[in-house]
N, C-alpha and C positions, 0 to 999 in steps of 0.2 A: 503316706500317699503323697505323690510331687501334684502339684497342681499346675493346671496350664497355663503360664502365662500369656499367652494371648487372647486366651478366655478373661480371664479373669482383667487383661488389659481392657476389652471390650465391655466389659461387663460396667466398667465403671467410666465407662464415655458419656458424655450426653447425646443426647439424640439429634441435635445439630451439628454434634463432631464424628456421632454415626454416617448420618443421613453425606456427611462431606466424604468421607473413607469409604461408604461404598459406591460414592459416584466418580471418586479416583479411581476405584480399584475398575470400574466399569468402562472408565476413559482409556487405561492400561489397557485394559482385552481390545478394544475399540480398535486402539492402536496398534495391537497382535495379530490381528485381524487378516486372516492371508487372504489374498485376490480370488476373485473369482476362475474360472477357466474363463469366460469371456475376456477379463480384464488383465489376463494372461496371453491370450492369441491374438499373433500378429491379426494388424488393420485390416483390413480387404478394401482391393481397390473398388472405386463406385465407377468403374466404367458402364456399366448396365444401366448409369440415373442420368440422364441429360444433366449438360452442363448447368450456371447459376439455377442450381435450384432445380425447379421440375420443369421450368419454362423450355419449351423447345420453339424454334421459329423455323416454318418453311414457306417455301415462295409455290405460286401455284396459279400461273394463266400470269406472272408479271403482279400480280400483287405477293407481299407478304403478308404471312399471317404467324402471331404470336402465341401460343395457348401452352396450358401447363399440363402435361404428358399425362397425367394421373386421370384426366380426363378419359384417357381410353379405357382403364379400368373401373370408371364408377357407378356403380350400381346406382343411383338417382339419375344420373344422367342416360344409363341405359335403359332404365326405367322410362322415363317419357321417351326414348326413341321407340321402346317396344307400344307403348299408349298412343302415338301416333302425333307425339308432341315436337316435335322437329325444331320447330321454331322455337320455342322454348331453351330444349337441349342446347342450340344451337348458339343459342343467344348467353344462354350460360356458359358455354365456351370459349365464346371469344366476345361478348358483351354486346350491347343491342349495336353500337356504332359498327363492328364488326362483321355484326350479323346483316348491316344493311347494304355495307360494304361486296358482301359476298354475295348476297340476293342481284345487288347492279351488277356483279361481275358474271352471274353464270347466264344473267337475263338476255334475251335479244333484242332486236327493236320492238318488240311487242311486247317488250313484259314478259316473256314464256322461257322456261324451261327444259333439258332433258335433263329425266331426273339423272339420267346416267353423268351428267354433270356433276351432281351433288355426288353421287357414288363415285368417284372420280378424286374431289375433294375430300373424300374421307377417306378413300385410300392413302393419298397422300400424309392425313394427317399421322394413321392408326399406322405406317410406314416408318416417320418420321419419330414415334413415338415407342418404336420399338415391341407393339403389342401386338401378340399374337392371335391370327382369324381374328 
């Protein structure tokens, strides 16, 4: 009967010269390793993601305003607009200096608003942000 010499080369390893040959031999496949489909298909362009990042800026009444587009999509944020948190939301937006910024800009000399102001200002944004209704 022939005997296997790879058996038997194995057989008389130690186990620190085991423990090394099947973590080559693991490093080998590692390296055999074919790509994914992902890591296979061409890029796709990000023209659908606002430029640097998710920040989008637009001007509105002569001011600018800066906020990060993902805003139009967030469920906490549209959570306090549905709770009736406005100023909150709002403030989370674009940051309380922001938000105070925009309160003196839609105000009159009285202090007073139409809210079709603010609705006005948030078309502009959810516009500027690519987000739909």
């Amino acid at each position: 009967m022939t005997e296997n010499t790879t058996t038997a080369h194995i057989a008389m390893m130690s186990d620190a010269d085991l423990d090394a040959a099947i973590a080559a031999r693991n490093a080998a496949k590692a390296d055999e390793r074919t790509a994914s489909t992902r890591e296979l298909s061409p890029r796709k362009p990000d023209d659908h993601q606002p430029k640097n990042g998710h920040m989008i800026s637009f001007e509105f009444r002569g001011e600018r305003f800066q906020i990060d587009a993902r805003f139009a999509r967030d469920i906490n944020t549209s959570m306090q607009f549905k709770n009736g948190e406005l100023d909150v939301a709002i403030s989370r937006m674009i940051g309380a200096e922001g938000y105070k910024n925009l309160v003196e800009l839609l105000a009159d000399e009285d202090g007073f608003s139409d809210t079709n102001d603010l609705a006005e200002w948030f078309s502009s944004f959810y516009e500027k942000a690519g987000a739909k209704n």
